[in-house]
C-alpha positions, -999 to 999 in steps of 0.1 A, spaced: -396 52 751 -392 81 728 -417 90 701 -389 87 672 -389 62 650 -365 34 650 -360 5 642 -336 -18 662 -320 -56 649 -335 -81 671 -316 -112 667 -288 -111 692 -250 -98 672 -278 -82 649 -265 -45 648 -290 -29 628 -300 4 635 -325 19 613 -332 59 613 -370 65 601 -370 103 593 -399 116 616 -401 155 611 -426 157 586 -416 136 563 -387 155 549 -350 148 547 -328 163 576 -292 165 579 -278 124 589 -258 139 622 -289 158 634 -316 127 627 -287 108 651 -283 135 678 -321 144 677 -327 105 685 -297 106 716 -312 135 732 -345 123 728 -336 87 745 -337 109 779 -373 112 777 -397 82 791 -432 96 774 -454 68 785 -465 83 816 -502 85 816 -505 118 843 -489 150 840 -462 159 824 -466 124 809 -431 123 807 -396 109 825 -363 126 818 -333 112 831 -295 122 817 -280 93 822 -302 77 796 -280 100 771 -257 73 748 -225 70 752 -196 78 728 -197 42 726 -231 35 716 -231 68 696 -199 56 675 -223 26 670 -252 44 656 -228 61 633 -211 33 622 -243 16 612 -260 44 593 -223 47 577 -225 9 565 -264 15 552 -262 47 537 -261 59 501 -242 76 487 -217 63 517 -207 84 540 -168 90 542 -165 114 573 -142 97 597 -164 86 628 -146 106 656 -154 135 634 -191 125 629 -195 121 664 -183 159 672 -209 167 649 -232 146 665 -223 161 696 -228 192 687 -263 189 667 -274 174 703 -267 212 715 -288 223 686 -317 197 692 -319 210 728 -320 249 718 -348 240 690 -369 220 710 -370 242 738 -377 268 712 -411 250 697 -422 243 733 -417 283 735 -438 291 704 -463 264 706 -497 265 714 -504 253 749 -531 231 737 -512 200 743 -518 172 770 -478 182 788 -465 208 808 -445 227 783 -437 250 808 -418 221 828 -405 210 795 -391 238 779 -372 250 808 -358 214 808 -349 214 775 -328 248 782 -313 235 812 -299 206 787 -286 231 760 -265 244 784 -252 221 801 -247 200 770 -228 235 757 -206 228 785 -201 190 789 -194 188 748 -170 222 747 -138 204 741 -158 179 709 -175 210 695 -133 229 699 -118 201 681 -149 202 654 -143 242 644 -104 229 640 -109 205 623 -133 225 599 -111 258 601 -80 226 586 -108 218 560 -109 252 545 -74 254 546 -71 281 579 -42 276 603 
């Protein structure tokens, strides 16, 4: 289990998905709040020895379930939300890059103080932005062209 806030519907068919903003209270861009949340789902922090965490890839969402996530906050949000969803989740893709790169950064600049091998976690957490550089190149290619269209580039 991650230390993000969410909150999940529990009756079965209930979709909800509920986003509690975590980072010191303040607001943070929707796509980034989503990707922060996926990349953070492939880290078990329950364990009671050093590092007092799991990490395992493969707990990474899906398009699938990321599409869900989207489509929820979509339905919930206001003002709505009128980015089409395969677009959302390039950027969702893509802020999962960026989550990597600045959590690896704090775990550089922090104070060692803390109860977990930052060392161990930081060069994780570097491993992961690039190899999430690699496995998302062709969402984050079709994201700049589809921005580049936006501004009216060919």
């Amino acid at each position: 289990s991650s230390g993000i806030n969410a909150e999940y519907g529990e009756a079965e068919g209930d979709d909800r998905f509920i986003l509690i903003d975590y980072e010191y209270t303040g607001y943070n861009y929707t796509v980034f709040d989503i990707a922060n949340y996926c990349a953070e789902l492939q880290y078990d922090w329950s364990l009671p020895e050093p590092p007092h965490y799991t990490f395992d890839e493969e707990w990474l969402p899906n398009d699938e379930l990321m599409l869900k996530m989207i489509r929820v906050h979509k339905r919930v949000v206001t003002p709505p939300i009128t980015t089409p969803d395969h677009i959302m989740l390039n950027q969702v893709k893509f802020m999962i890059i960026g989550s990597e790169l600045y959590w690896a950064l704090w775990g550089i600049s922090i104070n060692t103080s803390f109860n977990v091998d930052l060392d161990t976690y930081t060069q994780n957490k570097m491993r992961c932005y690039y190899q999430k550089k690699r496995w998302f190149a062709g969402a984050i290619e079709e994201l700049l062209k589809t921005e580049s269209r936006a501004d009216g580039d060919t």
